[in-house]
C-alpha positions as CSV (number, residue, x, y, z in Angstrom):
1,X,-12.9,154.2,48.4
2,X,-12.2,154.6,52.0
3,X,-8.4,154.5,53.0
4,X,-7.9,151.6,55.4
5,X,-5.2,150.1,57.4
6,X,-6.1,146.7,55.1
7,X,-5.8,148.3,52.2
8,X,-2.4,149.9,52.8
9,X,-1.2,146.2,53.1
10,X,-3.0,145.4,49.5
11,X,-1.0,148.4,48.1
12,X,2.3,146.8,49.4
13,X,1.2,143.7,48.0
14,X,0.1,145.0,44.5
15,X,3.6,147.3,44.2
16,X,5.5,143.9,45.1
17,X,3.6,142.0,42.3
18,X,3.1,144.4,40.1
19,X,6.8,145.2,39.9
20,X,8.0,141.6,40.2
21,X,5.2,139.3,37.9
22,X,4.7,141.9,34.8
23,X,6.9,141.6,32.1
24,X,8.5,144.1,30.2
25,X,7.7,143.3,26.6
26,X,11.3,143.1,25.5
27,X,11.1,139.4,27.0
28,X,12.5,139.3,30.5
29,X,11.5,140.4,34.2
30,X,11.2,143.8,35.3
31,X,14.8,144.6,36.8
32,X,15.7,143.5,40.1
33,X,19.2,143.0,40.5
34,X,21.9,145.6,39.5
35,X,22.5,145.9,36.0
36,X,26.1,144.6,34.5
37,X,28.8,146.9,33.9
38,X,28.2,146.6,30.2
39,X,24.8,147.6,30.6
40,X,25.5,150.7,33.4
41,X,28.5,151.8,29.7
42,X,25.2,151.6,27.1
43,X,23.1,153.1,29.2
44,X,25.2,156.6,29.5
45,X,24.2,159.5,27.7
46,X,26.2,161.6,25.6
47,X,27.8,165.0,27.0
48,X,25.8,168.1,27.5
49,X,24.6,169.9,24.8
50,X,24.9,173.3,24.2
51,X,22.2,174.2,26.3
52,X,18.7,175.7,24.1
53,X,17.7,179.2,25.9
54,X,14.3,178.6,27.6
55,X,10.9,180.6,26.6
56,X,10.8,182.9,28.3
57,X,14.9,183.1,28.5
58,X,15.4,182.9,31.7
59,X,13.7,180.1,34.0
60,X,13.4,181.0,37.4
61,X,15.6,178.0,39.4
62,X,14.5,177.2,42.8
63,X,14.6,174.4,45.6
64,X,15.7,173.6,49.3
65,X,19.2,173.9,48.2
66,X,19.0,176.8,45.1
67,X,21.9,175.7,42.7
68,X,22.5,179.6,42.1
69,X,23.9,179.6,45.3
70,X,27.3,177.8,46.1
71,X,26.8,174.5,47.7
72,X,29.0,174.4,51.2
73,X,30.8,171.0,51.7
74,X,28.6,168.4,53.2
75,X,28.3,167.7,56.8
76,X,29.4,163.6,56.7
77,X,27.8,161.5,59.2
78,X,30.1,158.7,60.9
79,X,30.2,155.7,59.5
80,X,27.1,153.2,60.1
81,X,25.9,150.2,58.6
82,X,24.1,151.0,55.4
83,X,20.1,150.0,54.8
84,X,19.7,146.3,55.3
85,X,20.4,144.3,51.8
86,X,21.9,147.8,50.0
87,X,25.3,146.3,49.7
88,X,24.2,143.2,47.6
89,X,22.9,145.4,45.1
90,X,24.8,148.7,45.0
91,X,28.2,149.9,44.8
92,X,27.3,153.0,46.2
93,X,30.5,154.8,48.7
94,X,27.8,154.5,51.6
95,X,30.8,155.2,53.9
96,X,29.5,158.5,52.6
97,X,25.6,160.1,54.2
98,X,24.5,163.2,55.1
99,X,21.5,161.4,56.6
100,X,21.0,158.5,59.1
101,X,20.6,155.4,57.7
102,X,18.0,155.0,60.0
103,X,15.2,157.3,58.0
104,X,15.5,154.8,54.7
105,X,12.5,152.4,55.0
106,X,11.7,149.5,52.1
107,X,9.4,150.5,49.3
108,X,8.9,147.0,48.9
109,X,10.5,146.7,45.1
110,X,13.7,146.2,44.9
111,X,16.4,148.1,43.0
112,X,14.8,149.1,39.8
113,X,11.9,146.8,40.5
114,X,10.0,149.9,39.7
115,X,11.6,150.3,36.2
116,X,12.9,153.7,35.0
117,X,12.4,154.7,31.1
118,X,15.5,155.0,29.4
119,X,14.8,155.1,26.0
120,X,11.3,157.5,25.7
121,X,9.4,157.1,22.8
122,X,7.3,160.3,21.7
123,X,4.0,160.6,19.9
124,X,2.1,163.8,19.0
125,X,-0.9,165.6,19.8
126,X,-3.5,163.9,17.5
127,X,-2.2,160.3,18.5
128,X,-1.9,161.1,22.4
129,X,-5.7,162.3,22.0
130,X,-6.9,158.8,20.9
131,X,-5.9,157.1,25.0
132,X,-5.7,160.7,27.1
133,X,-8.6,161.9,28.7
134,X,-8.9,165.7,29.0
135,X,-9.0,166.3,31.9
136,X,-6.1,163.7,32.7
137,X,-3.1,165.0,34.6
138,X,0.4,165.8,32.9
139,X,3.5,166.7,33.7
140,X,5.0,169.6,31.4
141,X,8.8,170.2,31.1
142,X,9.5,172.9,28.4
143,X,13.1,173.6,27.5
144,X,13.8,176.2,24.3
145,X,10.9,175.9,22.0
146,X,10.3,171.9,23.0
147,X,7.8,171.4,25.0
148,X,6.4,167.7,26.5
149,X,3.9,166.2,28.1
150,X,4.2,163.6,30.7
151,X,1.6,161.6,31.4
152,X,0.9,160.2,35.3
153,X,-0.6,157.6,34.3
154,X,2.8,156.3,33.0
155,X,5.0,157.9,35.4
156,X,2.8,156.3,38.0
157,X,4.5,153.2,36.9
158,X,7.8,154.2,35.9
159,X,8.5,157.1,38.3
160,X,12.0,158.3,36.5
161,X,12.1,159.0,32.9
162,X,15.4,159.8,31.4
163,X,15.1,162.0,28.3
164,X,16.7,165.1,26.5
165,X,14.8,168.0,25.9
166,X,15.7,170.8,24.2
167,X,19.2,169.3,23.8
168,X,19.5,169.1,27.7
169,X,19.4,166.2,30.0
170,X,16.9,165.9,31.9
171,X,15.1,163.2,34.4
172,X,11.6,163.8,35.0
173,X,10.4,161.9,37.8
174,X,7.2,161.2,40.0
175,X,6.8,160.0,43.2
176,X,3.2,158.6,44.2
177,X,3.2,158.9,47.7
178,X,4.0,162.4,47.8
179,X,2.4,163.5,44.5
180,X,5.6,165.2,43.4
181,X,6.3,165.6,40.0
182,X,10.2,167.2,39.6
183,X,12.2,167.9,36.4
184,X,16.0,168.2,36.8
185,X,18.9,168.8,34.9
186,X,20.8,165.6,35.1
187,X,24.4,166.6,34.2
188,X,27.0,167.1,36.9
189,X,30.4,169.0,37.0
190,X,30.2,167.7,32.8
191,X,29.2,164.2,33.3
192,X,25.8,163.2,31.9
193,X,23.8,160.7,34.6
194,X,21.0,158.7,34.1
195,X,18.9,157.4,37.0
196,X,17.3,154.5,38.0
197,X,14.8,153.7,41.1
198,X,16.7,152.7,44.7
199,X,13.5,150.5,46.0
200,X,13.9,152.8,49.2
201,X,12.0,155.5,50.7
202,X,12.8,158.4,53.0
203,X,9.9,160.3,54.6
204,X,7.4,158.2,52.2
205,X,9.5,160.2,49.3
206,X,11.3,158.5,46.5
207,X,14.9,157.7,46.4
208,X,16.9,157.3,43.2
209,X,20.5,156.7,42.9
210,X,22.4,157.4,39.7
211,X,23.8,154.4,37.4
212,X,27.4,156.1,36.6
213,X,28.0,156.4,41.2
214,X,25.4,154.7,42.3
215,X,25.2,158.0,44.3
216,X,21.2,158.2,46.3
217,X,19.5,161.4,45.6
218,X,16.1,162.2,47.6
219,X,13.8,163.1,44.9
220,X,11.9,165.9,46.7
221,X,14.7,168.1,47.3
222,X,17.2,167.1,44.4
223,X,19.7,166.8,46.9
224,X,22.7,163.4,47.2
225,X,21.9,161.9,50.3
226,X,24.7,158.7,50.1
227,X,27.6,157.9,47.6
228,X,30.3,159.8,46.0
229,X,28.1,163.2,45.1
230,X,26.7,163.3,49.0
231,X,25.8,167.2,49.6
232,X,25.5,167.5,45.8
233,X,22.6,169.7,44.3
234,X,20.9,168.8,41.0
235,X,19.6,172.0,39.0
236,X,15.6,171.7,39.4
237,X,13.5,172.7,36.0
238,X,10.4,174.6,36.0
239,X,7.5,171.8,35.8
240,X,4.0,172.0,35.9
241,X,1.1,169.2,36.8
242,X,-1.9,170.4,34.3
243,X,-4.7,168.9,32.2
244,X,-4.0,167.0,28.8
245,X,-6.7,169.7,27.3
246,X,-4.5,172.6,29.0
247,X,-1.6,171.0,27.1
248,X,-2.6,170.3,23.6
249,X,-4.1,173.5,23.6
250,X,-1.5,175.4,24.9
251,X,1.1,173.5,22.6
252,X,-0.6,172.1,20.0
253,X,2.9,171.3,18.6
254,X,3.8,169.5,21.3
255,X,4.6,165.9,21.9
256,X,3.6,163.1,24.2
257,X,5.7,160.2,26.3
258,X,4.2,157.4,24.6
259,X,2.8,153.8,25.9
260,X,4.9,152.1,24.3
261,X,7.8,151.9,26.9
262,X,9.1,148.4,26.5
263,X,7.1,147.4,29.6
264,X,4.0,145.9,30.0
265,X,1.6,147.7,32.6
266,X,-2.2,148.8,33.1
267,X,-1.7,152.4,32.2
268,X,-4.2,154.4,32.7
269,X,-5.5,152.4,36.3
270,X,-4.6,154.3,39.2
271,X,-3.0,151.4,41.9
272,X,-3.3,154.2,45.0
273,X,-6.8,154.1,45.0
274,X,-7.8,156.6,47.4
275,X,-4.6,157.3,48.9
276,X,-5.2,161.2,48.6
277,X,-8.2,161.1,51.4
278,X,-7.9,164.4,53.2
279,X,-8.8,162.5,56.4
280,X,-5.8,159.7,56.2
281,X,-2.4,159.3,57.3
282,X,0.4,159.1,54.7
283,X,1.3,155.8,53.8
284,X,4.8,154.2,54.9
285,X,5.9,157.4,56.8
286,X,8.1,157.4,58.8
287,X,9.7,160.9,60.0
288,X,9.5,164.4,61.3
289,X,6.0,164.8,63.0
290,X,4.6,167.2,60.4
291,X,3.4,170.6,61.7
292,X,-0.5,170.5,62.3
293,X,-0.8,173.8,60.0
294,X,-2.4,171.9,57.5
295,X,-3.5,168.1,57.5
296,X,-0.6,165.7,56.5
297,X,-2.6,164.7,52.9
298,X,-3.4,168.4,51.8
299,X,-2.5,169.7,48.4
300,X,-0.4,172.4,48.5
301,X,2.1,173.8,45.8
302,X,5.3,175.3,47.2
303,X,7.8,177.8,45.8
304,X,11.7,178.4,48.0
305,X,13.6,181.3,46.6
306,X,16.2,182.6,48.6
307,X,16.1,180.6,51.4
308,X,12.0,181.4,51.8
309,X,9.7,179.1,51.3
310,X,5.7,179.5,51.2
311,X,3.3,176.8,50.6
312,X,-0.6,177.8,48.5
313,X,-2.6,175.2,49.7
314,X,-5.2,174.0,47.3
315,X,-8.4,174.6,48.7
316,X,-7.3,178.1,49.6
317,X,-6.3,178.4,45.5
318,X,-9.7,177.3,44.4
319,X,-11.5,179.8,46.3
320,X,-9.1,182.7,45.2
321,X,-7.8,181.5,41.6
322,X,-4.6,184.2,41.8
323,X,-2.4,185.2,44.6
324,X,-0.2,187.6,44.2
325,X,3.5,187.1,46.8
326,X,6.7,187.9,47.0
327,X,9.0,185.4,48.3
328,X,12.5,185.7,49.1
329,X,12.4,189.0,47.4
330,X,10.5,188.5,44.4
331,X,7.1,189.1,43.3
332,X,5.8,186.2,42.3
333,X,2.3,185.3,41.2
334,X,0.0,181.3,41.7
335,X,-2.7,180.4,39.0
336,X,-4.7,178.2,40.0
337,X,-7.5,176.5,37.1
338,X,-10.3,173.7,37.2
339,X,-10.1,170.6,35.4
340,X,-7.1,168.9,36.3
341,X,-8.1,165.3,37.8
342,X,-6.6,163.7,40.6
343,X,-4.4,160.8,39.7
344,X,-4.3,159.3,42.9
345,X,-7.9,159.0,43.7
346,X,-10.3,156.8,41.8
347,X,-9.3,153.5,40.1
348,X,-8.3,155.4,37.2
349,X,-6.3,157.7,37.1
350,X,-8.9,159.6,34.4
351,X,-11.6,159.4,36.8
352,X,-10.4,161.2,39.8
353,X,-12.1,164.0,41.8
354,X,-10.8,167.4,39.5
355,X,-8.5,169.2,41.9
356,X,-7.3,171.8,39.3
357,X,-4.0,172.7,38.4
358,X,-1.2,175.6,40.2
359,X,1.3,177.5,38.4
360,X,3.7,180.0,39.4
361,X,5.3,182.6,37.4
362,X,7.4,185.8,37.9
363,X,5.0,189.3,37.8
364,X,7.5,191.3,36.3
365,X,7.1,191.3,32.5
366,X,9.5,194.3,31.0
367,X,10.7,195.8,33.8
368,X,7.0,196.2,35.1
369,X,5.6,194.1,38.2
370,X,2.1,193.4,37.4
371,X,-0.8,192.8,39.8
372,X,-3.0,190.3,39.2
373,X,-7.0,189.7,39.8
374,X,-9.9,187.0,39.2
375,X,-12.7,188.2,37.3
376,X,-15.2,185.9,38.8
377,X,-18.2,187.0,36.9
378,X,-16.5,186.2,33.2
379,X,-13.8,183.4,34.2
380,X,-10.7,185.3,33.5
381,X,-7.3,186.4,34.9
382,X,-6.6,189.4,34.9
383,X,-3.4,192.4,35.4
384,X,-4.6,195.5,36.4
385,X,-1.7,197.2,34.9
386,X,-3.0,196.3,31.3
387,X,-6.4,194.6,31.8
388,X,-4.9,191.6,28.9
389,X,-6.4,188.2,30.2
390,X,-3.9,185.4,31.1
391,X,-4.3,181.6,30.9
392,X,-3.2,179.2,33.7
393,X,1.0,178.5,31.9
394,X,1.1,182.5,32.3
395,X,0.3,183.2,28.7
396,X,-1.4,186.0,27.7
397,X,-4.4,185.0,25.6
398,X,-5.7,188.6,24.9
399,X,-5.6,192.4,25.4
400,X,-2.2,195.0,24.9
401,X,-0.1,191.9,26.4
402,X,-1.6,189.2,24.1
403,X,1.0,186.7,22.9
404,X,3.5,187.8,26.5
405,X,5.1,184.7,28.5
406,X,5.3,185.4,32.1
407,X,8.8,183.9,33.3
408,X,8.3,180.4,34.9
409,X,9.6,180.1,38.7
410,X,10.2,176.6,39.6
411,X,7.5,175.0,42.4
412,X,6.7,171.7,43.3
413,X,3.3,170.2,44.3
414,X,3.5,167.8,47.1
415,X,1.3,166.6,50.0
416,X,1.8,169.0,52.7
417,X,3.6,166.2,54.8
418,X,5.7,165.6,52.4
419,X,7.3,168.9,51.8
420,X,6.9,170.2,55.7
421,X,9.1,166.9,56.1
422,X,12.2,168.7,54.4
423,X,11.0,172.3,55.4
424,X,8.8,172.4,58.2
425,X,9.9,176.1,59.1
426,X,7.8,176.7,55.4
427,X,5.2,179.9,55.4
428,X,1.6,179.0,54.6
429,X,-0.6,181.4,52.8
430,X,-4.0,182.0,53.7
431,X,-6.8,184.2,52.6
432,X,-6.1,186.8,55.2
433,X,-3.2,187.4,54.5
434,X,-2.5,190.6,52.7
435,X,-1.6,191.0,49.2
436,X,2.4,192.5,48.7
């Protein structure tokens, strides 16, 4: 389905109606006005957990603003009168911004008219199978030994879910317009948040705000753009956008965000029909004029670490299946895979055109830096060091490394106008550029 100025204006229309006629199933309207003070106390999570050590044990932490490194005081803007209709339904310090006021546009729901999940339910494997299509896209968050799949085709809906894994926090969010899919920590300086969805967009990306502040947080970069925690970092969590069959084969103990959320909705239809046309503009952006490197809608996967950040755009991946980088100092390798569909093409989200999935992971495994090839003829990764084959999550499925974890490092997919917005100065790999 072509992308059309017409049907932009049906997608507002269908996020307005969706959001405002369905019903959640608990017997009331999906939530509009800010939620009572009672409400905001039972919503609050516990304190943080002891937190699990990851597999492998360290997770490689990135982002625009790296938490590893000490985050300056914010540069405060002057005062200005906040987005039109925010004070009726926040108490947010917007006295507060490290942004003008100016770059926040209408989504079109209201505050929490796109509902976040509060309270995830979890199936496993076996039941999952019976309403997931393999080739469907997830998002997986692992924490410890607990790994979890999150399917779009809630998300798409939902767009924050606020869970615990591994004994840790976490929010796991999606934002449709820019096809990012971001796992955080969600405890600050000891104090547990829980996140909800502001109704407002900046550079087409999703804003959220946090229920204890009210604080606004832009969802592509982690960072608190208006409220108390303005110039604030959340810790970002390694996440990856695969293929249910890459998941419940991967983790066959594993488990699933389940349908039943408390809210009534189509999942499994895809409501952006064709937004992800290569030959279209973004939809409701407004910002930065993105750098003609790549067109706006390309799928790229991006990795910053220390204060470098390099972009692997899809159709480059698919022709080359491995790249082997270093970025801001370390060597760092992309997997790329067929069989991961695109959510946010056809009307379901099942039946999408298979883009494949990109992870990233450390090379060095052991005090070794590996080097990795595609064996085209036979399908496989490879390491020249050791010749063991690797699957796309970095696992080593056979060969003197069989049963090895390469270490996570934390990238982002996005559409290429969505991440230049936030770093346009970003380097973009190509296939002649020469392997480290």
């Amino acid at each position: 389905m072509r992308w059309t100025f017409w049907t932009s204006i049906g997608l507002l229309a269908l996020a307005l109606s969706a959001c405002a006629a369905l019903s959640s199933s608990k017997g009331g309207p999906a939530l509009s006005l800010p939620p009572a003070a009672a409400e905001r106390d039972a919503t609050e999570g516990p304190t943080l957990a002891t937190k699990a050590s990851a597999t492998p044990s360290t997770l490689l932490r990135t982002g625009p603003s790296p938490s590893a490194v000490p985050t300056p005081p914010p540069t405060l803007l002057p005062e200005e009168p906040p987005p039109a209709g925010a004070e009726s339904q926040f108490r947010t310090d917007f006295g507060k911004h490290s942004v003008p006021y100016s770059e926040i546009l209408p989504g079109g729901p209201p505050k929490d008219g796109i509902p976040a999940i509060d309270e995830p339910q979890f199936v496993g494997i076996e039941e999952a199978d019976q309403w997931l299509e393999p080739q469907e896209p997830v998002v997986l968050v692992q924490v410890g030994d607990e790994a979890r799949a999150y399917p779009v085709q809630i998300l798409m809906w939902h767009e924050i879910v606020n869970d615990t894994v591994g004994g840790v926090p976490v929010t796991v969010t999606f934002c449709p317009l820019c096809n990012t899919g971001v796992a955080f920590q969600r405890t600050l300086e000891g104090q547990v948040l829980d996140f909800g969805t502001t109704g407002r967009l900046r550079f087409s990306n999703l804003l959220m705000y946090d229920r204890q502040t009210e604080t606004w947080w832009q969802q592509a970069t982690g960072e608190a753009i208006a409220g108390e925690f303005t110039g604030r970092q959340l810790t970002f969590l390694p996440t990856s956008m695969i293929s249910w069959a890459d998941f419940k084969e991967a983790y066959p103990d594993g488990t699933v965000l389940s349908r039943e959320t408390g809210y009534s909705r189509n999942y499994g239809r895809n409501p952006y029909t064709g937004y992800d046309d290569l030959n279209r503009s973004p939809f409701l952006y407004d910002g930065p004029q993105t750098p003609g490197t790549l067109p706006p809608m390309a799928r790229v996967v991006t990795v910053d670490l220390n204060g470098e950040a390099v972009g692997y755009p899809y159709d480059v991946l698919q022709k080359v299946h491995v790249v082997n980088d270093t970025v801001g100092g370390l060597p760092i390798v992309v997997l790329w895979a067929p069989g991961t569909a695109s959510a946010l093409d056809a009307d379901s989200v099942a039946g999408g055109e298979d883009v494949g999935a990109a992870t990233t992971f450390s090379r060095q495994l052991d005090g070794q830096t590996l080097t990795f090839l595609f064996d085209s003829d036979r399908g496989w990764r490879l390491d020249e060091q050791s010749g063991s084959q690797w699957d796309v999550l970095g696992q080593a499925v056979s060969g003197p490394l069989a049963g090895s974890q390469l270490t996570p490092v934390v990238s982002i997919n996005h559409f290429w106008f969505s991440w230049a917005a936030f770093r346009p100065e970003t380097r973009v790999y190509s296939l002649n550029q020469p392997n480290p």
